[in-house]
C-alpha positions in Angstrom: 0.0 0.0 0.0 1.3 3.4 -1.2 2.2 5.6 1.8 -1.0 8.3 2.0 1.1 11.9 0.1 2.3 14.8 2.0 0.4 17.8 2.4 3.4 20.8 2.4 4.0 21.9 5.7 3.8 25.6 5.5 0.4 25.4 5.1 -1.7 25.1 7.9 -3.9 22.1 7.2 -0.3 20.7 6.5 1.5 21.6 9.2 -1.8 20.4 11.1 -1.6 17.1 9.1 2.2 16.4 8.9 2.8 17.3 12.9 5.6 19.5 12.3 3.9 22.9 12.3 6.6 25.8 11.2 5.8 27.4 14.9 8.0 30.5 14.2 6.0 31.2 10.7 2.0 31.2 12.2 3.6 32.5 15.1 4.7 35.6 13.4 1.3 35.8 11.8 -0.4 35.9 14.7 1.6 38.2 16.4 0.8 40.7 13.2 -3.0 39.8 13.7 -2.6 41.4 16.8 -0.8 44.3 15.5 -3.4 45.0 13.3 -6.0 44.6 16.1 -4.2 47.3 18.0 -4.3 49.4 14.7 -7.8 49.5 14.3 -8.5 49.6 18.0 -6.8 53.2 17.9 -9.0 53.9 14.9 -11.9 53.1 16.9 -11.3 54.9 20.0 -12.3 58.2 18.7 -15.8 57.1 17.8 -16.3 55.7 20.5 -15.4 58.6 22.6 -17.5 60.6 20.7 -20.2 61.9 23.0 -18.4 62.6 26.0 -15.2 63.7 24.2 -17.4 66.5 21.9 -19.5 67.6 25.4 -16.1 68.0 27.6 -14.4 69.7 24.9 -17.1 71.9 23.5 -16.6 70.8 19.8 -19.2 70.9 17.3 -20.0 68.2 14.8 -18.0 69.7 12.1 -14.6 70.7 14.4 -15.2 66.5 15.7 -15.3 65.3 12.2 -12.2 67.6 11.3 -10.3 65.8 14.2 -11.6 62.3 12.6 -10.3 63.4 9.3 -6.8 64.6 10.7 -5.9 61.3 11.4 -5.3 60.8 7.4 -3.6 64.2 7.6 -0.1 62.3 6.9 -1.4 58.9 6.5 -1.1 58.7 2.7 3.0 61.0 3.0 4.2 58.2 5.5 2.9 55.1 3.8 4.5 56.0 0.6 7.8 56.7 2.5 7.9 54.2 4.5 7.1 51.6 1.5 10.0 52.7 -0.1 12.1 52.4 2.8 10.9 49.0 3.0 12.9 47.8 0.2 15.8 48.6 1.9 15.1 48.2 6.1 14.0 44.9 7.0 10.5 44.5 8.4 11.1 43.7 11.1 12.2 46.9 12.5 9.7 49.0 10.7 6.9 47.8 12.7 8.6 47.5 15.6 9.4 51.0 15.7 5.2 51.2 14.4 4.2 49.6 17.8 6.5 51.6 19.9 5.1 54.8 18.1 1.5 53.9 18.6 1.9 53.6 22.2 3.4 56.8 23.0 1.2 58.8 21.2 -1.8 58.1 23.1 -0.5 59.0 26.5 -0.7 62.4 26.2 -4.5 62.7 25.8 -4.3 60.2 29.2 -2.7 63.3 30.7 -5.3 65.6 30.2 -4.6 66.8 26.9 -7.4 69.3 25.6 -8.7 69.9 22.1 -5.8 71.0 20.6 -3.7 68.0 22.1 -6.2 65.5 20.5 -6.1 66.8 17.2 -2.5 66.7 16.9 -2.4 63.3 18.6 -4.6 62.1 16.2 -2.3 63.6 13.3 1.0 61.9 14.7 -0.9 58.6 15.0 -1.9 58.9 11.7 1.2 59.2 9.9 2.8 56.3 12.2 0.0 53.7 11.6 -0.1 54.8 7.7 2.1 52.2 6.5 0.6 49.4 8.7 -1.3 47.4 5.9 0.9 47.3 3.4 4.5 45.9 5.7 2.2 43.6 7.7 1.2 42.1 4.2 4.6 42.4 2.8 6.2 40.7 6.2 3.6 37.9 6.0 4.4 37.2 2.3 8.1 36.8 3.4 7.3 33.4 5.3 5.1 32.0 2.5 5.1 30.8 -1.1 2.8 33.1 -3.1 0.3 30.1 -4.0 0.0 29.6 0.0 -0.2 33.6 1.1 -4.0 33.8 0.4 -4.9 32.6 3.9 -2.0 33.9 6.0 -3.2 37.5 4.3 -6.3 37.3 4.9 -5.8 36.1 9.0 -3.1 39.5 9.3 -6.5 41.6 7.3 -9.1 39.9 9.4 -7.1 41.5 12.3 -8.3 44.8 11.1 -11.9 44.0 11.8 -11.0 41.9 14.7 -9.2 44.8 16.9 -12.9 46.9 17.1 -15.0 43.5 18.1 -12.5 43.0 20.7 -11.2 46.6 21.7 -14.4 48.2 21.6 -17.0 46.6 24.7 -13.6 46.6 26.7 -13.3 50.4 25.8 -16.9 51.0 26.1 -16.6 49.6 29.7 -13.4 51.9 30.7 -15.1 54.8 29.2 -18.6 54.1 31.6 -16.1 53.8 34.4 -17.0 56.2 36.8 -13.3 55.7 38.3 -11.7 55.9 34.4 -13.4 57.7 32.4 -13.1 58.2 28.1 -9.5 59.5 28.5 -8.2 55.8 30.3 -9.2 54.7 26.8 -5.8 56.1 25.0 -4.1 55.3 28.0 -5.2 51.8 27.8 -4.2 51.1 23.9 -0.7 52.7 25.1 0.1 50.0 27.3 -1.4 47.0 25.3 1.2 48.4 22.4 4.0 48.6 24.4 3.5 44.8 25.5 3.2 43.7 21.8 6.6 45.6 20.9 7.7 43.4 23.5 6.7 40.3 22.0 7.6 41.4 18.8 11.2 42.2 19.7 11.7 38.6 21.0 9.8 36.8 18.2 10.0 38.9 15.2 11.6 38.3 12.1 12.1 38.6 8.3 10.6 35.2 6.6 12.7 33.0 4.2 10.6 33.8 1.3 11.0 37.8 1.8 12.8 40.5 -0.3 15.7 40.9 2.0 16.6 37.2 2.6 16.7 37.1 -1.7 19.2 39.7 -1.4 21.4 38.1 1.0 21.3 35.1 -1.3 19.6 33.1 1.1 18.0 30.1 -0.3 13.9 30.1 -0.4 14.0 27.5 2.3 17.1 28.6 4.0 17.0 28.8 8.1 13.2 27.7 7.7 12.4 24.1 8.4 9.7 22.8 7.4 8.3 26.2 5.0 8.6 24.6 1.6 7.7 26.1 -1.8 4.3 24.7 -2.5 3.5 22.9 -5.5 2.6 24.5 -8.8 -0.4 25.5 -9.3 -2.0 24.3 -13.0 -2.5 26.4 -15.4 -5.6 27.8 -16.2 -7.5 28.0 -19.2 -6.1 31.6 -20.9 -8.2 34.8 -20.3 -9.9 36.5 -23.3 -8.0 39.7 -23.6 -4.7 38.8 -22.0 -1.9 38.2 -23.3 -0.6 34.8 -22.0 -2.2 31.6 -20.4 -2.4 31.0 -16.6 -2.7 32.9 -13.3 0.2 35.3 -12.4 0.4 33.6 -9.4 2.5 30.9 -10.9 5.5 33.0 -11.4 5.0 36.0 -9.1 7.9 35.6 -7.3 10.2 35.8 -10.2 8.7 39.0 -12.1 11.5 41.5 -13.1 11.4 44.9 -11.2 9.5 47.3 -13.5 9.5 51.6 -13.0 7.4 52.2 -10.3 5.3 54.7 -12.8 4.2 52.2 -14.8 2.9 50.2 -12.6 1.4 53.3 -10.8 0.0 54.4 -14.4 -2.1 51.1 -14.6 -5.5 50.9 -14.9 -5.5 48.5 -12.6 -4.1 50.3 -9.6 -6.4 53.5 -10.5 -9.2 51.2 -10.0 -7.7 49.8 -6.4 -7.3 53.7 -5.2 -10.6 54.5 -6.0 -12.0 51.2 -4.9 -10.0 51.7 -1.5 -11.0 55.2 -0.9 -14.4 53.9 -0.7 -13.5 51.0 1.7 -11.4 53.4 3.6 -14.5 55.9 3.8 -16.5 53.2 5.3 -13.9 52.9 8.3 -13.8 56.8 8.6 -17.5 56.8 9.0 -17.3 53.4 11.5 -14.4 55.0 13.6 -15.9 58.5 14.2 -19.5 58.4 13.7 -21.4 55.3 14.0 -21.5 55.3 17.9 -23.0 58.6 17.2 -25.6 57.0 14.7 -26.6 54.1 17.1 -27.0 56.5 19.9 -28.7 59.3 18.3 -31.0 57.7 15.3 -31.3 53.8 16.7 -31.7 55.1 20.0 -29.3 52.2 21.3 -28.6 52.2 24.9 -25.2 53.5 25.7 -25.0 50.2 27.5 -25.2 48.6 23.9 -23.3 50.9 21.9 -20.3 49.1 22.5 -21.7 45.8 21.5 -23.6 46.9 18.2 -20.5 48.8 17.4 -18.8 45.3 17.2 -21.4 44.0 14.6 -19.7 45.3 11.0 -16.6 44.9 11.8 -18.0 40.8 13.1 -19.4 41.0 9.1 -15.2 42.5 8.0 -13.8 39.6 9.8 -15.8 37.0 8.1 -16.0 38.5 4.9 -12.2 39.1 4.7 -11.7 34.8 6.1 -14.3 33.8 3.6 -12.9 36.1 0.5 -9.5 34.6 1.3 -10.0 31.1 1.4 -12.1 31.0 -1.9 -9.5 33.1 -3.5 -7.3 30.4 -2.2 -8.8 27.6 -2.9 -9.9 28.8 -6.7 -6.0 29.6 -7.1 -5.3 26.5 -6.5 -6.9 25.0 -9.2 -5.3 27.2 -11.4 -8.7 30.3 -11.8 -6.4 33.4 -12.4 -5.8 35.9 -9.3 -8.4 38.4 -11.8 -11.5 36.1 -10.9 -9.9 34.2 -7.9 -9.5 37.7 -5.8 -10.1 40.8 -8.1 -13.6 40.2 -8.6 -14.6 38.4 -5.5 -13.5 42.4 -4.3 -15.4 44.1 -6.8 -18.5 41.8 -6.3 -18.2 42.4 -2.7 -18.1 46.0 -2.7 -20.5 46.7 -5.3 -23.2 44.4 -2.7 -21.8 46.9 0.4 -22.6 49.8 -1.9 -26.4 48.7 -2.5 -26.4 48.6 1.3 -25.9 52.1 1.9 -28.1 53.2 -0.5 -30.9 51.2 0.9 -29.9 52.5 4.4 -31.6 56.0 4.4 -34.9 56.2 6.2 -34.4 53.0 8.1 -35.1 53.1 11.8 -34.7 50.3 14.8 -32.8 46.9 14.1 -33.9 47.3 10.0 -31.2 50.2 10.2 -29.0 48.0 12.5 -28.6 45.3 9.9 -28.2 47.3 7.0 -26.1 48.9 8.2 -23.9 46.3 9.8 -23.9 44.3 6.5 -23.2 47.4 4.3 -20.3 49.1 6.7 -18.9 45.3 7.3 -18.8 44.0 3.3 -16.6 47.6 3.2 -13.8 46.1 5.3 -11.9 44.5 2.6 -9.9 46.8 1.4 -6.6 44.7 2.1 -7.7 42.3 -1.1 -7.6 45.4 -3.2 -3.2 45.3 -2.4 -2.8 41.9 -1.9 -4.4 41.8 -5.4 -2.1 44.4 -7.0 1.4 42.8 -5.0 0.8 39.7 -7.8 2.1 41.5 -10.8 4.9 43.6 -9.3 8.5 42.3 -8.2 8.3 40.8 -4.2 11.2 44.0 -4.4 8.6 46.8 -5.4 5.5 45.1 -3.6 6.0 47.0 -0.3 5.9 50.3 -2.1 3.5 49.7 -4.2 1.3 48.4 -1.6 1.9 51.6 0.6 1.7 53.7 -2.6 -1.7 52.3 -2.8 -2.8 52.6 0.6 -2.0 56.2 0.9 -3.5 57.2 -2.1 -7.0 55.5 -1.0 -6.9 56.2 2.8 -7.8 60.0 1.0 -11.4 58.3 1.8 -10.8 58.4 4.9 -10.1 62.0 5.0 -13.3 62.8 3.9 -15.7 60.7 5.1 -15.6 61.6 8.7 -15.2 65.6 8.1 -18.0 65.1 4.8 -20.7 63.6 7.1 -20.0 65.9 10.1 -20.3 68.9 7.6 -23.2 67.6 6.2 -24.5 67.4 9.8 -23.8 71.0 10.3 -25.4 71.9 6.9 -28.4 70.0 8.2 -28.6 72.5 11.1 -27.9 70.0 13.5 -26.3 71.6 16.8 -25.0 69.2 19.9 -26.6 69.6 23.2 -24.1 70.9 26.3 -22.7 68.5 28.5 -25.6 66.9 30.8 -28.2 68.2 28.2 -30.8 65.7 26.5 -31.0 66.2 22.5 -34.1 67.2 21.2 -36.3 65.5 18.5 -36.0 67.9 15.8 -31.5 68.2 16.0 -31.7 63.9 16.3 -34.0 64.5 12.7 -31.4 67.1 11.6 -28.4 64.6 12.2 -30.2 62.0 10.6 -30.6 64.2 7.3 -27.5 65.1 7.2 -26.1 61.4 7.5 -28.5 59.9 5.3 -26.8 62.5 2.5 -24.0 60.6 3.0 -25.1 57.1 3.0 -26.9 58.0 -0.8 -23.1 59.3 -1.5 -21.3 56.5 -0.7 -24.0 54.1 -2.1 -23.7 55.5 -5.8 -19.8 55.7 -5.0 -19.3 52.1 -4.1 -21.6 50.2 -6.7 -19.5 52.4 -9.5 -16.1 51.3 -7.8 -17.1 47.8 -7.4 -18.5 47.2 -11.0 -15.5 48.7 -11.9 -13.4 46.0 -10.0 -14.8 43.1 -11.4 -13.5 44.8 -14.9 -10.4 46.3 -14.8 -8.9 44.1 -11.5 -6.9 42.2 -13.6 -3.2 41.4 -12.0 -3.2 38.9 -14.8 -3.5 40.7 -17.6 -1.4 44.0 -15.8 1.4 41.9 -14.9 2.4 40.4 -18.0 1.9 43.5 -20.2 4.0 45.0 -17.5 7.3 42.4 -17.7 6.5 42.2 -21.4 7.2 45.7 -22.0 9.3 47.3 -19.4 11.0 44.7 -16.8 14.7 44.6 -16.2 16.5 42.7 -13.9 18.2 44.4 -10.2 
């Protein structure tokens, strides 16, 4: 009888399978799942600070949305940077000095810091968790072949949806403290990021399969037992319009480096800016204003708020695990990465944007669910680079990535100061501290939010359909070596 075949052991059924899990390469990944909870736990702080942070500090709607915008201020200037840097510095140290930025920036509203301290506290964090996406992505990729990365990426995205579902009913609970209060809600992300730079400094480290190990001359497999390059994936049937048979995936890893402008100059990555800037508006209205909206138009309990708050970024989690293991398990039966990954994002996004417009005029848990579903199927925006890193160089990928990032967290600028503005142009005006809100400003910030939703409604279902055309790695990468690859 034939002995039963070896499943590779970088993968996680395999390393399951074979007993001889490759601890320090899912240990890694979870360690940046956790980084990327603390990330979007200090996005979600603000909005859930909202109400007693606006009434202590006298802010209108419009000045609060302006300090939920500022936290893009620099996001898109040091993701760009630091993605270039990245070709160059290993990894490793970039979020490590990420983590220990993080921390100390949120001790200063802790100390009492007013208006003023919180806006530019905001700005600082902004530009040090810019380049967070792109190097956690481009880290993982370093400890896995690119057939295998699908899940491993999609785990370190999921954390992005995972740090508000856990974060925020432990936030919710310091901030209804009596004894701790809204501010012990920076002071508490401080410490939780100074205990993962901990962890990170002893565990840390650039995987086998990464940019700078290739430039050492290290061997794929070198200093990694058990991470093995997985099998080929077979070729697919060709694409109409392209111009070779297969997925990119099969030779990602060997694509010549290419200028950076003509990659940037694709149709392709236009469509992933404006198809992030819409997810990236989704997490600008989720971080700033949707405690607002569950409070004020539900009528949630504050008791609740922290718990409903959870509910999109529940959908984000399992959108981003279910996107990534179809994408996966298509790739590996050789569907190209252009309908394995590039329009399972479009599709996605274009069903989030129907959402939104069917979300104005909903009351009670019809608005809850809408919604939840709408702002949740929004959370994917890490497909959008993960797609795009196929058909560049693993040299460029980091940059590109980050290039990419910035450029789309521009959403994020505006959705947090466009739907406080709109509230202002409403003629909504927040009550004083202690003060109940009356019936007609609740109906004023409701009109001025339901602007928004119709917005972002038309905006996503155009950037979605647009996806599912033009997000074609396939087709972009091998134009792109084709024409203008060289070797370095």
């Amino acid at each position: 009888m034939s002995a039963a075949p070896q499943v590779a052991d970088h993968t996680l059924r395999g390393a399951i399978a074979n007993g001889r899990m490759n601890r320090r390469a899912w240990l890694v990944t979870a360690l940046l799942v956790v980084f990327q909870i603390i990330n979007f736990a200090d996005k979600a702080v603000l909005g859930l600070v909202a109400d007693p942070a606006i009434r202590e500090l006298g802010l209108t709607a419009g000045e609060f949305g302006m300090i939920g915008s500022s936290f893009f201020f620099l996001f898109a200037i040091s993701a760009v940077v630091v993605g270039f840097v990245a070709a160059r510095v290993p990894t490793k140290w970039l979020l490590l000095s990420m983590g220990v930025a993080w921390a100390v920036i949120q001790f200063p509203m802790l100390a009492g810091g007013g208006a003023a301290v919180l806006l530019v506290t905001r700005i600082m964090l902004g530009a040090a968790e810019g380049p967070a996406t792109p190097i956690t992505l481009q880290h993982v990729h370093g400890w896995f072949a690119p057939a295998e990365r699908g899940l491993p990426s999609s785990l370190v995205a999921a954390g992005s949806t995972l740090g508000p579902i856990i974060a925020a009913p432990v936030l919710a609970w310091i901030i209804a403290h009596p004894e701790l209060g809204w501010r012990w809600a920076f002071g508490f992300l401080g410490v939780l990021g100074l205990v993962w730079s901990l962890a990170w400094l002893l565990v840390g480290r650039d995987g086998p399969f990464s940019h700078t190990a290739r430039r050492r001359g290290t061997a794929a497999t070198a200093g990694a037992p058990a991470v093995a390059a997985a099998p080929a994936v077979p070729a697919g049937p060709a694409e109409a319009g392209t111009a070779t048979s297969g997925s990119i995936a099969d030779r990602a890893d060997a694509l010549g480096i290419v200028p950076i402008r003509r990659i940037l100059g694709t149709r392709m990555f236009a469509v992933a800016v404006l198809a992030g800037a819409g997810c990236f508006w989704a997490q600008g209205f989720l971080t700033t204003w949707s405690p607002k909206y569950l409070s004020s138009i539900v009528a949630v309990s504050p008791e609740a708020i922290g718990a409903l708050s959870t509910l999109p970024w529940i959908v984000g989690a399992l959108a981003l695990l279910a996107l990534g293991y179809a994408s996966r398990f298509l790739m590996r039966r050789g569907v190209t990465v252009r309908w394995a990954l590039g329009a399972l994002f479009g599709g996605t996004l274009l069903v989030s944007g129907v959402c939104f417009l069917l979300l104005p005029g909903l009351q009670g848990a019809a608005a809850i669910a809408v919604v939840t579903v709408g702002a949740g199927l929004a959370m994917i925006y890490p497909l959008a680079p993960t797609a795009v890193a196929f058909c560049v160089s693993s040299k460029q990928r980091a940059a590109v990535m980050a290039t990419l990032t910035g450029l789309a967290s521009l959403g994020g600028v505006i959705a947090p100061a466009m739907v406080g503005g709109l509230m202002d142009a409403a003629g909504y005006v927040p009550a004083p501290k202690g003060v109940k809100e009356s019936a007609e400003m609740i109906a004023r910030l409701g009109a001025g939010m339901d602007t928004s939703f119709w917005a972002i409604g038309v905006y996503l279902v155009l950037v979605g359909a647009l996806s599912v055309l033009l997000l074609n790695p396939d087709r972009t990468g091998t134009r792109l070596q084709e024409r203008f690859a060289f070797s370095g």
